[in-house]
Structures are given as structure tokens and as C-alpha cells.
PAVO-618444 format. One record per residue (C-alpha): residue in three letters; x, z, y. Coordinates in nm, 2 decimals. Each point is the difference from the previous one (the first is absolute). Layout:
<torkes>
@resn:ALA, px:X, pz:Z, py:Y
...
</torkes>
This chain:
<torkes>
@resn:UNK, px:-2.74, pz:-2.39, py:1.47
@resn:UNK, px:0.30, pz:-0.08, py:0.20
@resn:UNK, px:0.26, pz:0.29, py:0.14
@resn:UNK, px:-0.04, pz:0.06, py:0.34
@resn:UNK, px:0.30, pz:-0.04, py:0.21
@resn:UNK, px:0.13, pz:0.39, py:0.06
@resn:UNK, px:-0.05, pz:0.01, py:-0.41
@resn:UNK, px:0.18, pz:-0.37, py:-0.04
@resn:UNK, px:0.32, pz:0.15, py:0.21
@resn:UNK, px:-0.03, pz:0.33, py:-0.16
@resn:UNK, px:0.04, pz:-0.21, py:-0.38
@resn:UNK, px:0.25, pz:-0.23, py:0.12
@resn:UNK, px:0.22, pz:0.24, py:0.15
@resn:UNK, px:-0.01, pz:0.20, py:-0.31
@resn:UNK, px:0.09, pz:-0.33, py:-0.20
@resn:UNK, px:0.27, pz:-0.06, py:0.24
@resn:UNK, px:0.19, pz:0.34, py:0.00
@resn:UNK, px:-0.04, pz:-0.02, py:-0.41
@resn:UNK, px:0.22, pz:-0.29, py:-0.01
@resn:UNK, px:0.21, pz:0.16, py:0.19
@resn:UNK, px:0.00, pz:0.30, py:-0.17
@resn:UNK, px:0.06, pz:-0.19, py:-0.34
@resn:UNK, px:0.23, pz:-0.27, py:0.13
@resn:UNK, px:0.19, pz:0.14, py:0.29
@resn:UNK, px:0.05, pz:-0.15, py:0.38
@resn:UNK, px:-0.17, pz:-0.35, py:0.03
@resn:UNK, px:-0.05, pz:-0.27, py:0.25
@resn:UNK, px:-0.33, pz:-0.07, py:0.15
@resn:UNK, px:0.01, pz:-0.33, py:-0.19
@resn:UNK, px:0.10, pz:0.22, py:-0.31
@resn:UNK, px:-0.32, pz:0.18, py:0.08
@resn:UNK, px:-0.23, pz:-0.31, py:0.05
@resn:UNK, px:0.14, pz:-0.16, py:-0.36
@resn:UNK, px:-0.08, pz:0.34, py:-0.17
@resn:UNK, px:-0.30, pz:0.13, py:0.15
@resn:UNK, px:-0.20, pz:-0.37, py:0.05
@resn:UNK, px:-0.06, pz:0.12, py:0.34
@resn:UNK, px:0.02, pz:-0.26, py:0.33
@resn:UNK, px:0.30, pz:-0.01, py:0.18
@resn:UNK, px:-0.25, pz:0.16, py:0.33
@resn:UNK, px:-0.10, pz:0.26, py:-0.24
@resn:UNK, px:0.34, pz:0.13, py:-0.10
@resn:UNK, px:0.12, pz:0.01, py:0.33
@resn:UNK, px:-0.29, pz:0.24, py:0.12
@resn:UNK, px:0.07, pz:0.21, py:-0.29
@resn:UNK, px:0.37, pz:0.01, py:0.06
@resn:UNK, px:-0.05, pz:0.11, py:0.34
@resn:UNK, px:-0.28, pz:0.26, py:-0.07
@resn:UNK, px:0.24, pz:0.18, py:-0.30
@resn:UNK, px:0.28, pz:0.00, py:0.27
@resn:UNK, px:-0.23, pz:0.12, py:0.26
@resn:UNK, px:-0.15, pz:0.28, py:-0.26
@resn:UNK, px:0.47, pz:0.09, py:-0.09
@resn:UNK, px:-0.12, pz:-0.11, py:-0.35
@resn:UNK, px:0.20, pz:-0.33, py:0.02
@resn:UNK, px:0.35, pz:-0.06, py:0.16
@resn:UNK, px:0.23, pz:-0.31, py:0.07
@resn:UNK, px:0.29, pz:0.11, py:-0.22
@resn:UNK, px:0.22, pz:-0.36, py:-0.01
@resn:UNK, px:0.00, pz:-0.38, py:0.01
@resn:UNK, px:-0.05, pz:-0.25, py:-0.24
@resn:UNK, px:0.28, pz:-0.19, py:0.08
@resn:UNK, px:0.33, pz:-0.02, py:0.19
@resn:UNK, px:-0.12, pz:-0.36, py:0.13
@resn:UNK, px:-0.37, pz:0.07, py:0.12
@resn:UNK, px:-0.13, pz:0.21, py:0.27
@resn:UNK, px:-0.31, pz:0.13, py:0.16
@resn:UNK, px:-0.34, pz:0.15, py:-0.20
@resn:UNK, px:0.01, pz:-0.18, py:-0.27
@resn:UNK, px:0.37, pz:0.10, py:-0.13
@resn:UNK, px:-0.12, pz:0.36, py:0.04
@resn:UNK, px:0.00, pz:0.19, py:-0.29
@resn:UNK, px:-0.24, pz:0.29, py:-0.01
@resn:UNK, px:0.02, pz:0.30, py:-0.23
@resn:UNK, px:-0.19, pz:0.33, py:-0.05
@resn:UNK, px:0.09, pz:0.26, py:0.28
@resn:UNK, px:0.15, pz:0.23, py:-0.32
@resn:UNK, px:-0.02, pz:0.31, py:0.26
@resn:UNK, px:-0.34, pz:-0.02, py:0.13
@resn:UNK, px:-0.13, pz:0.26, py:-0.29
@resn:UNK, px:0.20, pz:0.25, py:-0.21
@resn:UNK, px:-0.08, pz:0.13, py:-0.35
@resn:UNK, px:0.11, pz:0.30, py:-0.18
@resn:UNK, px:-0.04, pz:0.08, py:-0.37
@resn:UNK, px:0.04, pz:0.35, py:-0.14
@resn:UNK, px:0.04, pz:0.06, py:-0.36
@resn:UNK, px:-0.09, pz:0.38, py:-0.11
@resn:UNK, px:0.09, pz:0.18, py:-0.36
@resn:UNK, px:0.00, pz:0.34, py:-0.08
@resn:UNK, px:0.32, pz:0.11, py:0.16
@resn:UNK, px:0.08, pz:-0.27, py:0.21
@resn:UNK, px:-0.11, pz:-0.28, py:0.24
@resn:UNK, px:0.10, pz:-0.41, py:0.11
@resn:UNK, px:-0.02, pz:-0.12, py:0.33
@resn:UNK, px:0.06, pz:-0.37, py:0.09
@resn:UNK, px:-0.07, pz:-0.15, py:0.32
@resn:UNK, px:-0.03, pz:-0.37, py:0.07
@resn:UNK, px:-0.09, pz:-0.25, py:0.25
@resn:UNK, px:-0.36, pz:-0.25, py:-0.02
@resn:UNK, px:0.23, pz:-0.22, py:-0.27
@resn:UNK, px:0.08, pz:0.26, py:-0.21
@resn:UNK, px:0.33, pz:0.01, py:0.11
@resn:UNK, px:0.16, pz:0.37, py:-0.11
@resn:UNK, px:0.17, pz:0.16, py:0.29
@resn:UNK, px:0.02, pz:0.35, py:-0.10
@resn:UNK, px:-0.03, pz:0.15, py:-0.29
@resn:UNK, px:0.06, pz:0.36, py:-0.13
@resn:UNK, px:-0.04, pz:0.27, py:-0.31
@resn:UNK, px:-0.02, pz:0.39, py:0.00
@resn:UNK, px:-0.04, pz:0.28, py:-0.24
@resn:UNK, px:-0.38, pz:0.21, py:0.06
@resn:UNK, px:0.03, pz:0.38, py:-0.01
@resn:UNK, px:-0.36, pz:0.05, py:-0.21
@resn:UNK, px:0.06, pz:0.36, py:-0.01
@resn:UNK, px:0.00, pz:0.06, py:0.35
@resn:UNK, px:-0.30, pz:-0.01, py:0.20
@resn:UNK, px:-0.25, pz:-0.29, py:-0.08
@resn:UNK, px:0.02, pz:-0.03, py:0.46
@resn:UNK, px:0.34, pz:0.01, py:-0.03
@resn:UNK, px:0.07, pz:-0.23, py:-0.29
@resn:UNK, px:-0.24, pz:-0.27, py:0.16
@resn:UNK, px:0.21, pz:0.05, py:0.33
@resn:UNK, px:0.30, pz:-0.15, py:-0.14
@resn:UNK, px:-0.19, pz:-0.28, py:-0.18
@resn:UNK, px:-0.13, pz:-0.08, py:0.37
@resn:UNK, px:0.36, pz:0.05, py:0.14
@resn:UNK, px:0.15, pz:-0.21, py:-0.23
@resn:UNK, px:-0.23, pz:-0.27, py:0.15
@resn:UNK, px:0.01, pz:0.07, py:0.25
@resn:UNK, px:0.36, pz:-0.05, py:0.05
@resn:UNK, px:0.03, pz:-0.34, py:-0.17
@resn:UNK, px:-0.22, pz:-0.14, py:0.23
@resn:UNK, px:0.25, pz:0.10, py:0.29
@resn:UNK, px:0.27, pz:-0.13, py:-0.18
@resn:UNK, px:-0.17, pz:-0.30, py:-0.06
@resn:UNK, px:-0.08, pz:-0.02, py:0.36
@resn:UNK, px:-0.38, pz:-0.04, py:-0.05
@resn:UNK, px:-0.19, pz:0.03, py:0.30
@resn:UNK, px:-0.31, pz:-0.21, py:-0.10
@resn:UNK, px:-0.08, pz:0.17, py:-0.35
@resn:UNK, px:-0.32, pz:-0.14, py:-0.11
@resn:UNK, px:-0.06, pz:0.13, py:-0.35
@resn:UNK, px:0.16, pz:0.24, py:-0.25
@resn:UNK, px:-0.14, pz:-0.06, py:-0.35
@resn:UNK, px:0.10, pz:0.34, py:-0.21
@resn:UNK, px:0.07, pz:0.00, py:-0.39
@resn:UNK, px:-0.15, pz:0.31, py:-0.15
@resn:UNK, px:-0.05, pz:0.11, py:-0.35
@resn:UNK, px:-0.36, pz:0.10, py:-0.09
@resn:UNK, px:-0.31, pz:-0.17, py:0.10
@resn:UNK, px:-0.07, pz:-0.14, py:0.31
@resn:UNK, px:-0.41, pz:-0.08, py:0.10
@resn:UNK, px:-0.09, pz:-0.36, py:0.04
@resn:UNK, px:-0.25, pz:0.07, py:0.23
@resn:UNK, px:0.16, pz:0.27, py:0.22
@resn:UNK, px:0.39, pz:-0.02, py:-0.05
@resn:UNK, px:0.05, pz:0.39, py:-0.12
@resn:UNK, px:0.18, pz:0.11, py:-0.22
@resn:UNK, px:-0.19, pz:0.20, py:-0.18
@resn:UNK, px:0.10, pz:0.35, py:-0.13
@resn:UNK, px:0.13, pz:-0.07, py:-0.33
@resn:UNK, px:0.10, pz:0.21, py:-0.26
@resn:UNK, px:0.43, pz:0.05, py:-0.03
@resn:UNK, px:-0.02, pz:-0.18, py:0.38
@resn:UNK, px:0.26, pz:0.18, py:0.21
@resn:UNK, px:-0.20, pz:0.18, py:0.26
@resn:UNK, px:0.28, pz:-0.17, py:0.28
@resn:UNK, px:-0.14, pz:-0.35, py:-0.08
@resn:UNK, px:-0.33, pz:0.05, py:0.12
@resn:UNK, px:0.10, pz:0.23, py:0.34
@resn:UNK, px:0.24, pz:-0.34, py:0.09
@resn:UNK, px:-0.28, pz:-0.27, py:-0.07
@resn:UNK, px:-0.20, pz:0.22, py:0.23
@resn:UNK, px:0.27, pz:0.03, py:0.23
@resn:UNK, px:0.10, pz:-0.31, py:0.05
@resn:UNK, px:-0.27, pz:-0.12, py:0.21
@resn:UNK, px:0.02, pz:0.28, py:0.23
@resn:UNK, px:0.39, pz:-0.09, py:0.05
@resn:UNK, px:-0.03, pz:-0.39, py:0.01
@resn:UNK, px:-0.14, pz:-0.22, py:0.25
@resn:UNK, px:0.02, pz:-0.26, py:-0.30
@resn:UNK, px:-0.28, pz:-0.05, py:-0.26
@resn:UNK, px:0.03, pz:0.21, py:-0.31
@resn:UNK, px:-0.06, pz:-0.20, py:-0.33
@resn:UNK, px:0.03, pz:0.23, py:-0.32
@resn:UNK, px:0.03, pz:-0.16, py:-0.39
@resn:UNK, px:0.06, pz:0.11, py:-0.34
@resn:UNK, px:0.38, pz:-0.04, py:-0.02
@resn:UNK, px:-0.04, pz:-0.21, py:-0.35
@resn:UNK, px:-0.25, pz:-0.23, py:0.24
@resn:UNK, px:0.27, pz:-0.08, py:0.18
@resn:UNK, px:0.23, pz:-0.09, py:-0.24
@resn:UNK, px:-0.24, pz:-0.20, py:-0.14
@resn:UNK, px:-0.07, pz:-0.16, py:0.35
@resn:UNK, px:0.37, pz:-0.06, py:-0.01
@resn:UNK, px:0.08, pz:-0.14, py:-0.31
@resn:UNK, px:-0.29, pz:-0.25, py:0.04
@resn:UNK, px:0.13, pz:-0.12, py:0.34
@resn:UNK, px:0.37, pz:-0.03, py:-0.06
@resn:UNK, px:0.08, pz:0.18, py:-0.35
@resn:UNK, px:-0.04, pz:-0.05, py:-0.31
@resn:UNK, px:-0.38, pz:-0.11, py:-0.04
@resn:UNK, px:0.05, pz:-0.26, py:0.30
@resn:UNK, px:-0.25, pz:-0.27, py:-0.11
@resn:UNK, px:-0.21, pz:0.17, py:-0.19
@resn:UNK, px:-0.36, pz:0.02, py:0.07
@resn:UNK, px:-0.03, pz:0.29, py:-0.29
@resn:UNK, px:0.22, pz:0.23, py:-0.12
@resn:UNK, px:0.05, pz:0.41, py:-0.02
@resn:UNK, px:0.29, pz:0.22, py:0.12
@resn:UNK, px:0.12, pz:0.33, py:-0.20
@resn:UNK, px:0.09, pz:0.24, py:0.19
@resn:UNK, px:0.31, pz:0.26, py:-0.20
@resn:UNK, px:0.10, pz:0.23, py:0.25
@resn:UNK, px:-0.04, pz:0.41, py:-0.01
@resn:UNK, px:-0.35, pz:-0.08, py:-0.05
@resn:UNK, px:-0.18, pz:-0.31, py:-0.19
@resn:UNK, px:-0.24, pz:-0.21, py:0.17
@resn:UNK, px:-0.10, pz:-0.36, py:-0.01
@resn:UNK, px:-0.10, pz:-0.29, py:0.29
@resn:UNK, px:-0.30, pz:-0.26, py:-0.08
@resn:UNK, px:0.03, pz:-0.39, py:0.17
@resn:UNK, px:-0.25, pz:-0.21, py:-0.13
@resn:UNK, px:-0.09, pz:-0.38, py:0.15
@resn:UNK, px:0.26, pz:0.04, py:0.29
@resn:UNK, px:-0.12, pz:0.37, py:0.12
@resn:UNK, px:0.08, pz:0.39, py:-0.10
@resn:UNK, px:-0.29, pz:0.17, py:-0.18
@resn:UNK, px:-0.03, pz:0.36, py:0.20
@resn:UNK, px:-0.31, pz:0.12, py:-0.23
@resn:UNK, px:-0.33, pz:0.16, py:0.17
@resn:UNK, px:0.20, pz:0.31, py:0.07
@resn:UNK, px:0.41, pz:-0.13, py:0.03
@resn:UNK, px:0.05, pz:0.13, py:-0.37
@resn:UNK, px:0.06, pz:-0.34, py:-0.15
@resn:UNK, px:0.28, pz:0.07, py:-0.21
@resn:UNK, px:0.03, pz:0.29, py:-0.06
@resn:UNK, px:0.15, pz:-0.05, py:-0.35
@resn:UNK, px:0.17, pz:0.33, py:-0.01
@resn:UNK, px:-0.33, pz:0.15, py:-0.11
@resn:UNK, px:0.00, pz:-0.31, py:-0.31
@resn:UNK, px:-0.04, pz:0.24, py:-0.33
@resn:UNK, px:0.29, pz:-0.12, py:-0.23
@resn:UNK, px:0.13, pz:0.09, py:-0.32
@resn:UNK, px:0.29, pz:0.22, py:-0.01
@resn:UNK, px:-0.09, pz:0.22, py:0.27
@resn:UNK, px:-0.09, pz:0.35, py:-0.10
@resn:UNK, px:-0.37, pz:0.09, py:0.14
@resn:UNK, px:-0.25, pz:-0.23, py:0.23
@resn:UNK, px:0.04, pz:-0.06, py:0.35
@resn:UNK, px:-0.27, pz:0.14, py:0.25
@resn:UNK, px:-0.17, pz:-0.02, py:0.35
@resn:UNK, px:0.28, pz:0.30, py:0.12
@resn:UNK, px:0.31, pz:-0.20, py:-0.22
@resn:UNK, px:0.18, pz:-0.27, py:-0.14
@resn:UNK, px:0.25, pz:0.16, py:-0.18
@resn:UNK, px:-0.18, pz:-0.08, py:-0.37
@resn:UNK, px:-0.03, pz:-0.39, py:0.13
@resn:UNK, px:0.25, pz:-0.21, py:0.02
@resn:UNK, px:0.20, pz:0.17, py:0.27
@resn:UNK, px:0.07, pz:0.24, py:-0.26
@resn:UNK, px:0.21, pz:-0.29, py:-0.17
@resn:UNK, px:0.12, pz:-0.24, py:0.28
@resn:UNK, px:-0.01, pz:0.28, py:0.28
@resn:UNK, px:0.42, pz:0.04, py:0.09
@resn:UNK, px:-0.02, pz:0.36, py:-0.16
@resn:UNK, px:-0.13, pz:-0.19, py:-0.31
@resn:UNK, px:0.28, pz:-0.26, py:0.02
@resn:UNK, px:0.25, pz:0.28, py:0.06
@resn:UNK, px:-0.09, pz:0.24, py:-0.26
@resn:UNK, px:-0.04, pz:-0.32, py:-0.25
@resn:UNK, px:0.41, pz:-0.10, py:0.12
@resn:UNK, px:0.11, pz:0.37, py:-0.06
@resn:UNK, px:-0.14, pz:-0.03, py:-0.34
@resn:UNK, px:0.25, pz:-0.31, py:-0.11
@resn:UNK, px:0.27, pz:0.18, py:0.16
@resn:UNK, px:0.04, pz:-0.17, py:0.34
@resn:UNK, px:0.14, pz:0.13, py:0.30
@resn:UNK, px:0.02, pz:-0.15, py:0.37
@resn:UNK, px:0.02, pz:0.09, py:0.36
@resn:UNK, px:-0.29, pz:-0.12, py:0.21
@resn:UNK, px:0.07, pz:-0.16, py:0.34
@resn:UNK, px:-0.19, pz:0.17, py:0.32
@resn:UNK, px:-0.31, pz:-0.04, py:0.04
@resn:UNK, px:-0.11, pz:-0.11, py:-0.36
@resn:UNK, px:-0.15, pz:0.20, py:-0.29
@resn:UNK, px:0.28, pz:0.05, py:-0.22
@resn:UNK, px:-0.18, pz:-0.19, py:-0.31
@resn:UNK, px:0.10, pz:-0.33, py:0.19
@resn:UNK, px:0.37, pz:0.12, py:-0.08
@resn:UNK, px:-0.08, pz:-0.01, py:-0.37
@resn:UNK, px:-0.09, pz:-0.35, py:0.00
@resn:UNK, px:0.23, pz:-0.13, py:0.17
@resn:UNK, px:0.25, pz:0.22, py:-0.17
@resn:UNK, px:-0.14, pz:-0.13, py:-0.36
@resn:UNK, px:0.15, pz:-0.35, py:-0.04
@resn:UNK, px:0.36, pz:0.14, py:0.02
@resn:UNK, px:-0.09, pz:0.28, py:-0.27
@resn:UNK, px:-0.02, pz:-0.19, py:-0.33
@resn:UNK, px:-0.24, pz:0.08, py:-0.28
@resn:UNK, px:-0.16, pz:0.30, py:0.18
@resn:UNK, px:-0.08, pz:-0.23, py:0.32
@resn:UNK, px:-0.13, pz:-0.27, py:-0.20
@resn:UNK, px:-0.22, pz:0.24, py:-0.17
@resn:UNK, px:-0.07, pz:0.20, py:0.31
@resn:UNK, px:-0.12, pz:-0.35, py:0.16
@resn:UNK, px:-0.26, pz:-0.15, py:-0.30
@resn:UNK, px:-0.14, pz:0.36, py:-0.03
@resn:UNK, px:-0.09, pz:-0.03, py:0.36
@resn:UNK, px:-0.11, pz:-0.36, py:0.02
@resn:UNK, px:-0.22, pz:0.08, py:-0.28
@resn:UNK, px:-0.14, pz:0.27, py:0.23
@resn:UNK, px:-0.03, pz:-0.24, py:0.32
@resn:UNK, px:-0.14, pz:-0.21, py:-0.22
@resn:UNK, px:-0.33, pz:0.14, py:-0.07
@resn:UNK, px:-0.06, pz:0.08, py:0.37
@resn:UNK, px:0.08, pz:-0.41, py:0.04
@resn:UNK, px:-0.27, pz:-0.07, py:-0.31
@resn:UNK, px:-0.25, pz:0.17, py:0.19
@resn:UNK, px:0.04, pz:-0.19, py:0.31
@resn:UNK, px:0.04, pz:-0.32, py:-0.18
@resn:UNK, px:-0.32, pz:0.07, py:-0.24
@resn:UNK, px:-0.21, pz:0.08, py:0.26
@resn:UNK, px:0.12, pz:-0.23, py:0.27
@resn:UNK, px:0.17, pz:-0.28, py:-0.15
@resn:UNK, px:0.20, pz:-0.02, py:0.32
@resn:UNK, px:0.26, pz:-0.24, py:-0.15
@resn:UNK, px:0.32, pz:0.21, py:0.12
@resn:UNK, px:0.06, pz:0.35, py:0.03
@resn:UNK, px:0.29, pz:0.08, py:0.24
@resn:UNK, px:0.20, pz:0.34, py:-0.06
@resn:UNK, px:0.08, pz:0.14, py:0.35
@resn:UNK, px:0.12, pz:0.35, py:0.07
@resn:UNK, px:0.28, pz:0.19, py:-0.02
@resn:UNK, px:-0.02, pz:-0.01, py:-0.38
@resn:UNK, px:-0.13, pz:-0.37, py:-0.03
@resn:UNK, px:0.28, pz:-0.12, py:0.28
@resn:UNK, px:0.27, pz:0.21, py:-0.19
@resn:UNK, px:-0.09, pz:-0.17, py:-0.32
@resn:UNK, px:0.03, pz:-0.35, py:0.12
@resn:UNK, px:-0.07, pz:-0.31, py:-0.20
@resn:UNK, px:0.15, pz:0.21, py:-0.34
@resn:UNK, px:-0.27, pz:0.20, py:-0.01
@resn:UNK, px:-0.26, pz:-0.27, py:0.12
@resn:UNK, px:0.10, pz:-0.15, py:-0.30
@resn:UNK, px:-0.07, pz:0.26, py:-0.20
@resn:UNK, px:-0.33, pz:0.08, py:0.13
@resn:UNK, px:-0.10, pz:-0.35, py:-0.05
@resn:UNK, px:0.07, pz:-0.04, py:-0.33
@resn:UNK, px:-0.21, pz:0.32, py:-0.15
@resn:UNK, px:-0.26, pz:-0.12, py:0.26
@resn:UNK, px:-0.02, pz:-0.33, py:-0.17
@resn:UNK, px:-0.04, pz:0.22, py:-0.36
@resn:UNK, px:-0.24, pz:0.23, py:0.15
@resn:UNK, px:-0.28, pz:-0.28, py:0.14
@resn:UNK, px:-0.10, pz:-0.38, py:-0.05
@resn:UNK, px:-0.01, pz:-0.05, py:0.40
@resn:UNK, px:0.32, pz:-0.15, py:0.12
@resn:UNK, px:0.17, pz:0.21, py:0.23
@resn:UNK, px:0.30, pz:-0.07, py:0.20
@resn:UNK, px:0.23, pz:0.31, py:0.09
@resn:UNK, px:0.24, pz:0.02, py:0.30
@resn:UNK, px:0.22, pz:0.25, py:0.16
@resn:UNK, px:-0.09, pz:0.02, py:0.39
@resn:UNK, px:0.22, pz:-0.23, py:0.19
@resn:UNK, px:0.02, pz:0.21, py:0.29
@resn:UNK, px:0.05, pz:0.40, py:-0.17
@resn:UNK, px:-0.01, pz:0.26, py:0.24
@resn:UNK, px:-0.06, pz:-0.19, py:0.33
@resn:UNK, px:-0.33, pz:-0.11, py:-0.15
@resn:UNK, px:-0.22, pz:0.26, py:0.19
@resn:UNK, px:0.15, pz:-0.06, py:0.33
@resn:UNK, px:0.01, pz:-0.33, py:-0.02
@resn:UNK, px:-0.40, pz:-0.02, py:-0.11
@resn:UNK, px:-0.03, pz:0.25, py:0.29
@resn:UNK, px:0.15, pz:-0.22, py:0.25
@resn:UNK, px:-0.21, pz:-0.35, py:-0.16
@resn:UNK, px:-0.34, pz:0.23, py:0.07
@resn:UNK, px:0.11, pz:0.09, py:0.34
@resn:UNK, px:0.11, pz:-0.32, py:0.11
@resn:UNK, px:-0.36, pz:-0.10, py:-0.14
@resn:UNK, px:-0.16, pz:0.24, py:0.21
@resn:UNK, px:0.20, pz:-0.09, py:0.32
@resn:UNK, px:-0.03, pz:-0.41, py:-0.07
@resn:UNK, px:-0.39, pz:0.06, py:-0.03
@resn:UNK, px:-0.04, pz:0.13, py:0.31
@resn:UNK, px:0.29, pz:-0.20, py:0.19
@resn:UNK, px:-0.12, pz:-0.32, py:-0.17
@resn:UNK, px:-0.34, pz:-0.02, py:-0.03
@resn:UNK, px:-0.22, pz:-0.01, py:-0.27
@resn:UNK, px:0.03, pz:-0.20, py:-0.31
@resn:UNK, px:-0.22, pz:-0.35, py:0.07
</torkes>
């Protein structure tokens, strides 16, 4: 059955702004080779995406030709604003950015989680709050926010998990109240993930699962081209995995007998005080990041340090790759970023000991920006599906 004509201008000015999206400013004719469309067609859509302060005449083809069909038209970069916030345990990420992704502010600060839960939330919000002034954001669409623990499918929440700083859940419900924008909360691992498929490390790969070596352990799922939530939002959770080498079972109320309880940074730190290493972590990082990086320039006890903890990593990866088969298995936070291709290496090689599947392992191309920049991809989603249409 054939489109009616509001849907057929709906679809092609959704194919249209894609290209432009993807390729930049184009010509009309630009526009007619790429989308197949008639040269009648294009024009109506030109002028009904200026008309709507989608679409704007941002230069000329040429020095030599004049009048409409020398324009060049481009994205109006300022008709929507997106903000990405990035919350850990004692601190928070804000990034603010125009509709093509464009960073114009961006900012960090430490999170008092002794004081007040109200009061702790208030100066997540602030921070916000005041990169989006600085970024001069006037038309902020969506904020997509980064959280540890997990985050409904259905309903957005985050729910009250166990270990889950009490501030985290008094600023998701915050937010809204605050904001005129739309408030889109994720798993912060999700977002790496979402990140490292777009533009990192797992960039054309329909398959693939992210690793997530922070303070806490947790894993991301991508599987045919999409991320894998789980009925409840727990895919993932690998730091409950029962692993050899770990002192007593993990349960419903802790993870500390799973595999956090080898990978977790107090793990990774206590493991790096036993070989005798010493470092001094950077601001907001959990100091077992400084080990690793500190472990290369530290001979024999770095070297050991390192295969000791690949061969923990490593059964985390096994289990991912045995149940999965994903293909790759990227290490992203602080501890997987700090680690870089040296332990990637590692990793991959006792992976390839420990099971028959064939399992690529990467460091995350994009290390600690990877939440904020999967926050700002999902809320420049959110703000293009409205702004643009639906999908045809």
C-alpha cells in the first residue's frame, strides 16, 4: 500500500536531514543524487526544514555560480541542545553539546557522599546546571544520565540497588523537576557500550561485549547491531559471576565473593600492594588505575603484577565469550582504559587458553569520556526522533 503524502514528506525529510547529518552541508542537487528524490521534491523539503529552523543556508557551492542552486544547506547545529551527565560514587560529568554533537561545555567535580543525600544531589544538579549556561544552551532538548546500578527498561528508574549511593537516585528524581528537557537515564556501562559501538573501539561490529573495570565490575551485551538490557536492565551484571579464587559465594545483598571481589579496584589494589607497587592516583580515579599504569615502568614485580591480573580479567572475559560468543570483548573503565592495549594483550592470550571460541580483546578507544559520550549519542537520538521524524 502506497504512503500517503504527509507520511511520504515525513520519510523523505528524515532521509534528507540523515545525509546531512552523515555528510555535512549539501546542495539541493547533492540532495536529489543521494536521496533519488525529483528535483520538485527536494525543493519542497528544503523549504519545509528551513521553514520548521531544522535546515539553514550555511554557504555556496561555488565562487562562479549564484542563486538556489549554489546554496548550500546544513543542519541548524543550534536548533536542539544535549547534555550528558556521567555520575560515580563521589563525583559527576557534565557535557553539553549542540544537535551535531558538537561539545561546547564540559565540566568535572568532586560529590560530597557524606553530606546529605538532598544536598549531595544539589551539586550534581548545579554542576549541570552550570555547564549548560556556559555552553549557552537555551534550547536543551535531552539529557541522557550515566548511572551505575540498574536502570528499568520499561520505566527508566533506577532502581534501589544494593551499595547504590542514596544521592544517585534523589538526582534522577530530581532532574525532571529542574529541567524543561527530557530526562533519559542508562546504566553507565550501557553507554560505554553505546559509545564504543558508534565511534570506539567496536565500530563495525554487529556483536561484541564491553567489560566494564572500574570501582565496581560490570559488563554491556550488543548482539546483531543492538544492546541487550535483560527483562529487568540486569544484563550484565558479571560482578555477581562465581569465580575461582574468591573466598565465599556472591549473593542477592553482594558481590564481593564474585568477581568484583578479584577485578573490583580494591581487588586490583590490594593484588598491586602485594608485588610491592606503589603509585599516586590522579583525581577522580580509583587509585588501582595508578597501579597499572604505574606497572610497566616497575620491572619484574609489574610484569608479574600485570599476568596475575589478566589471568583474573580473564575469566570474567571467558564467561562472556562462552556464553555469548560476541567475537570481541572491549576493556573500558578506569582500569580497562589505564591498561591500554598491554593488558588487552594479556587478557587475550589466557582468553584464547581458557575457551575454543575466538575472542578478540581491545582496550576502549575512547577511556573515560566513554559515558558522556554514549550519553550525548542517546540524547541526540532522543532529540533527532522527535525533530526528525520517525524512521520509514
Amino acid at each position: 500500500m502506497p504512503a500517503s503524502p504527509s507520511t511520504a514528506r515525513v520519510i523523505n525529510d528524515r532521509l534528507a536531514l540523515e545525509h546531512l547529518q552523515r555528510r555535512g552541508p549539501l546542495t539541493a542537487g547533492q540532495l536529489r543524487e543521494l536521496t533519488g528524490l525529483s528535483r520538485p521534491t527536494v525543493a519542497d523539503l528544503v523549504d519545509r526544514l528551513q521553514h520548521t529552523g531544522l535546515v539553514r543556508v550555511v554557504g555556496e557551492s561555488g565562487s562562479d555560480r549564484r542563486g538556489p542552486n549554489a546554496r548550500v544547506y546544513g543542519i541548524a547545529a543550534d536548533r536542539a541542545h544535549l547534555a550528558g551527565l556521567d555520575i560515580r560514587t563521589g563525583s559527576a560529568f557534565a557535557v553539553v553539546a549542540d544537535l551535531l554533537g558538537e561539545t561546547l561545555a564540559e565540566a568535572a567535580a568532586p560529590v560530597d557522599e557524606e553530606s546529605d543525600p538532598r544536598e549531595a544531589a544539589e551539586q550534581a544538579v548545579a554542576l549541570l546546571e552550570h555547564t549548560v549556561e556556559e555552553a549557552g544552551a537555551t534550547r536543551l532538548h535531552s539529557v541522557a544520565v550515566g548511572a551505575p546500578g540498574l536502570v528499568d527498561p520499561a520505566t527508566g528508574e533506577l532502581r534501589d540497588t544494593s551499595g547504590l549511593p542514596a544521592w544517585h537516585r534523589r538526582l534522577v528524581t530530581a532532574l525532571p523537576r529542574r529541567l524543561t528537557a527530557a530526562v533519559l537515564v542508562e546504566n553507565e556501562t550501557n553507554l560505554a557500550a553505546v559509545a564504543e559501538h558508534r565511534i570506539g573501539a567496536a565500530r563495525g561490529r554487529d556483536d561484541f561485549a564491553l567489560l566494564w573495570l572500574g570501582l565496581s565490575v560490570g559488563a554491556a551485551v550488543v548482539i546483531g547491531g543492538r544492546l541487550r538490557r535483560g527483562v529487568s536492565g540486569g544484563a550484565g551484571e558479571i560482578s555477581f559471576l562465581p569465580v575461582p579464587g574468591t573466598e565465599a559465594l556472591p549473593s542477592a545483598a553482594g558481590c564481593d565473593g564474585g568477581l568484583h571481589g578479584l577485578v573490583g579496584s580494591a581487588a586490583v589494589s590490594r593484588l598491586a600492594v602485594l608485588h610491592g607497587l606503589t603509585a599516586e592516583p590522579a583525581p577522580h580515579e580509583p587509585p588501582a588505575a595508578a597501579y597499572i599504569r604505574a606497572a610497566p615502568g616497575a620491572g619484574g614485580a609489574g610484569t608479574r603484577f600485570l599476568d596475575e591480573l589478566a589471568d583474573r580479567v580473564a575469566l570474567g572475559a571467558a564467561a562472556l565469550a562462552a556464553v555469548l560468543d560476541p567475537g570481541l570483548v572491549v576493556l573500558s573503565g578506569e582500569l580497562g582504559h589505564a591498561g591500554g592495549p598491554g593488558l588487552a594483550a594479556r587478557v587475550e592470550r589466557r582468553l584464547a587458553a581458557l575457551c575454543p571460541l575466538r575472542t578478540d580483546v581491545a582496550p576502549s578507544a575512547l577511556g573515560g569520556a566513554a559515558v558522556l559520550r554514549g550519553a550525548l549519542l542517546t540524547a541526540r537520538d532522543a532529540a533527532q526522533e522527535e525533530l526528525f521524524g520517525p524512521r520509514a
